[in-house]
C-alpha positions in Angstrom: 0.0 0.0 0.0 1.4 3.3 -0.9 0.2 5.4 1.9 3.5 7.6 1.8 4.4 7.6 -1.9 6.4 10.6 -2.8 7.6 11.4 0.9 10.8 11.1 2.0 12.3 9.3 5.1 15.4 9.1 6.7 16.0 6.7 9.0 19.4 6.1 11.1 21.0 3.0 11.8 19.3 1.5 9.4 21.7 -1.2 8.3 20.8 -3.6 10.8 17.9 -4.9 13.0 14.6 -2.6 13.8 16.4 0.2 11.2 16.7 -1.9 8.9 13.1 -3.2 9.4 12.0 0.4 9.3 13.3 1.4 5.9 12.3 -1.9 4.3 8.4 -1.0 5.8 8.9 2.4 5.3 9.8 1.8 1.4 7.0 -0.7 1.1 4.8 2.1 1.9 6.0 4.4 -1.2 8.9 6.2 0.6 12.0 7.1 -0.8 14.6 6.3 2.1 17.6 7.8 3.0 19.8 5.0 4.9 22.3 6.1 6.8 24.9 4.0 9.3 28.5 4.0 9.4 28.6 0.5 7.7 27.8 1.7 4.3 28.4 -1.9 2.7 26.0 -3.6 5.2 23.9 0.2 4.5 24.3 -1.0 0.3 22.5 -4.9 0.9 19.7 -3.2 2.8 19.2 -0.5 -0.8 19.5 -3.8 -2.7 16.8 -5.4 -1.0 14.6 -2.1 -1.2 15.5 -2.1 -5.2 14.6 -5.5 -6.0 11.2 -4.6 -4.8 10.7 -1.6 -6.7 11.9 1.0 -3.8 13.6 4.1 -3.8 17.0 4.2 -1.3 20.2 5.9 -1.0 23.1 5.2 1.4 25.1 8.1 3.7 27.5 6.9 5.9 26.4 8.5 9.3 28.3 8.6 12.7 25.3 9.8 15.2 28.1 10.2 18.1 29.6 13.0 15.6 28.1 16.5 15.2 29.8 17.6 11.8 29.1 13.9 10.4 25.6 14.5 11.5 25.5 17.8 9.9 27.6 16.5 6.8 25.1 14.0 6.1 21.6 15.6 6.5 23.2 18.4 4.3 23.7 15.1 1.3 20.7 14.1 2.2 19.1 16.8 1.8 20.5 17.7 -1.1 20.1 14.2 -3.1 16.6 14.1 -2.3 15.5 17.9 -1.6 14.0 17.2 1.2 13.3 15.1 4.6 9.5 14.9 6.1 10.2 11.6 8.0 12.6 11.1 10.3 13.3 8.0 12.7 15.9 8.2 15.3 16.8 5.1 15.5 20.6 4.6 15.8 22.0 3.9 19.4 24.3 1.9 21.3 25.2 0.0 24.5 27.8 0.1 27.3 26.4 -1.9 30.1 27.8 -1.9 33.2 26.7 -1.2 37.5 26.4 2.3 38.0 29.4 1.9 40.7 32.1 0.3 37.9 30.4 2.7 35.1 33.4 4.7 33.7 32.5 8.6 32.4 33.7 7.7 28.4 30.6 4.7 29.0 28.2 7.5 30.4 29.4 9.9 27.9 29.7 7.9 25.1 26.0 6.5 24.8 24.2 9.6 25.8 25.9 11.4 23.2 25.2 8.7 20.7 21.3 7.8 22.2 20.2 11.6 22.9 22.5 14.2 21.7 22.9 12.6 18.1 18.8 12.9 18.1 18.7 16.1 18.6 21.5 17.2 16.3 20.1 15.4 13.2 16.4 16.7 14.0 17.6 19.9 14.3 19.6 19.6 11.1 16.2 18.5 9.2 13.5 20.7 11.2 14.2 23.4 8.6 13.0 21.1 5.6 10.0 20.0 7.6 8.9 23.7 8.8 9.3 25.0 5.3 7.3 22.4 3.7 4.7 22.8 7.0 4.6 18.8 7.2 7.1 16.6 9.3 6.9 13.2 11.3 10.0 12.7 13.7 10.1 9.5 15.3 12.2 8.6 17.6 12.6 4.8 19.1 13.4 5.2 22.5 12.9 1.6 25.3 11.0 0.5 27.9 14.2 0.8 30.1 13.8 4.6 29.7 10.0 4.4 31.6 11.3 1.7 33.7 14.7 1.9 34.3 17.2 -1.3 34.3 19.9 -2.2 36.7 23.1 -1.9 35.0 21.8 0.2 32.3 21.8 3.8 33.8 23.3 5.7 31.1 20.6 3.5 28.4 18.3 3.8 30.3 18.8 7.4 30.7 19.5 8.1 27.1 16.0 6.4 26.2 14.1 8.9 29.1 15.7 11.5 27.3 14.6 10.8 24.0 11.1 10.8 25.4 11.1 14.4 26.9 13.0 15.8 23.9 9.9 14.0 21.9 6.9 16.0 24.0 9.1 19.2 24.0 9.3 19.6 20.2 6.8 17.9 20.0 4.9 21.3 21.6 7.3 23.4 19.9 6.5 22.3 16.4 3.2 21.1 16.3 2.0 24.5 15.0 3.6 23.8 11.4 1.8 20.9 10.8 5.2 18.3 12.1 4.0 15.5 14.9 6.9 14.0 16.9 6.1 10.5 18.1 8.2 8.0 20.2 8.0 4.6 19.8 9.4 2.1 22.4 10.0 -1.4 22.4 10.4 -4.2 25.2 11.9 -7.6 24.4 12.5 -7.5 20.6 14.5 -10.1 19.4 17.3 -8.4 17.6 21.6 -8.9 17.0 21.6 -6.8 20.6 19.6 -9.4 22.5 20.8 -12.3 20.3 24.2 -13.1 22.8 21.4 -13.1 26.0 21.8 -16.8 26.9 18.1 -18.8 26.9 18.0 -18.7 30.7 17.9 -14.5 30.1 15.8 -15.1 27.5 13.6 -17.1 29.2 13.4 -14.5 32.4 12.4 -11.8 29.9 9.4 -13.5 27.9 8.1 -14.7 31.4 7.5 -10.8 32.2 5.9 -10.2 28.9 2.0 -11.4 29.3 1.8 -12.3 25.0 4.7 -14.7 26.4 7.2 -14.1 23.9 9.6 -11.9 22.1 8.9 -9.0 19.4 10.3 -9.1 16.2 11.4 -5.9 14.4 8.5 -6.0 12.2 6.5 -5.2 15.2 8.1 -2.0 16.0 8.5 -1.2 12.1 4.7 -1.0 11.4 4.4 0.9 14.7 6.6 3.6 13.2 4.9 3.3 9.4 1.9 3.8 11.1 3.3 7.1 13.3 4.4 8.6 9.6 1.3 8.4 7.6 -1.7 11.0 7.9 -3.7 8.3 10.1 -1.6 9.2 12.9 -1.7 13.0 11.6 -3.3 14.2 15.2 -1.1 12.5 17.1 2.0 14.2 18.8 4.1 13.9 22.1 2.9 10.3 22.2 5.3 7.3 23.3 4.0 4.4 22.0 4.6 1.2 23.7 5.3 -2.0 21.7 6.0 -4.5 24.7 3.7 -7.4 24.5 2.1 -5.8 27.9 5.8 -5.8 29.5 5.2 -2.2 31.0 1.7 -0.7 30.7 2.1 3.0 32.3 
């Protein structure tokens, strides 16, 4: 169904896992997509996949824990497509640890890459979006950022973040037509929760009450949905895609 033919989405980390799923759903909807990571070959096998099906991608290599590669590359995207109305803030990493061993670069490192890269890149864009007075920004935040995790305080921190940036532009944008949406998943079976041995994987589906695991194409058609006009009156909104793990 083409419910977003001729729009434009850009979506970050989107070589792998739920990016990846995004683009592909995004695509499948009539999107041109704008993957960007900073493993461009990995980046090129995702645009083949979208190709072979008829869909419109580009890759741009993308560092989110970089402010001039950030600005570098919404500047080429910009300017290979002409514009960005979608944008899904997806990239983000990991450096687990107990709050007591957790070394500053950890701390640093992933709110920088979680939060600050967000901000950057939808900053970079917003201009696009408020001259064409029409703009989705999505950002996929976790249920460790409403919950909190022991031994994920600076994840689980980043993730908050994302949510509060989301309802504050989301009130400062609204005005010109742009909705800013979070979506955040539980349990989702992806590479990050691949190396959880089945005894942690077992402890985690027994506190989800649909008793198992997402898959990326859960949280994908949560964020297709967020970017076409039947979610065009919702903004500020953190969607929950848990299986029931959290229900706040």
């Amino acid at each position: 169904m083409s419910t977003l033919a001729g729009r434009v989405a850009f979506v970050t980390g989107a070589s792998q896992g739920i990016g990846r799923a995004c683009a592909l759903e995004l695509a499948a909807s009539g999107a041109s997509v704008a993957l960007a990571a900073r493993n461009v070959e990995k980046l090129a096998e995702v645009a083949a996949e979208i190709a072979a099906v008829g869909g419109t991608a580009h890759v741009f290599a993308l560092d989110v824990g970089d402010e001039e590669s950030i600005k570098a590359c919404a500047k080429a995207v910009i300017a290979h497509f002409g514009k960005v109305e979608i944008l899904v803030n997806n990239a983000g990493i990991t450096r687990d640890t107990l709050a007591m061993r957790m070394k500053r670069k950890d701390w640093d490192d992933v709110l920088t890459t979680n939060l600050t890269g967000a901000f950057l890149l939808t900053q970079a864009c917003m201009s696009a979006m408020l001259k064409a007075r029409w703009g989705r920004v999505i950002n996929i935040t976790s249920v460790v950022g409403e919950t909190g995790q022991a031994g994920q305080a600076n994840y689980a921190a980043s993730k908050a973040g994302l949510i509060g940036l989301t309802k504050s532009l989301a009130r400062e944008l609204g005005s010109r037509g742009i909705t800013v949406n979070a979506v955040a998943p539980g349990y989702i079976e992806t590479a990050m929760t691949a190396v959880l041995t089945e005894e942690q994987k077992t402890a985690m589906t027994s506190q989800v009450p649909l008793q198992r695991a997402g898959t990326d194409k859960d949280i994908a058609a949560a964020v297709a949905f967020l970017a076409s006009e039947g979610a065009s009156y919702i903004t500020g909104h953190t969607l929950d895609v848990n299986g029931g793990m959290y229900m706040g």
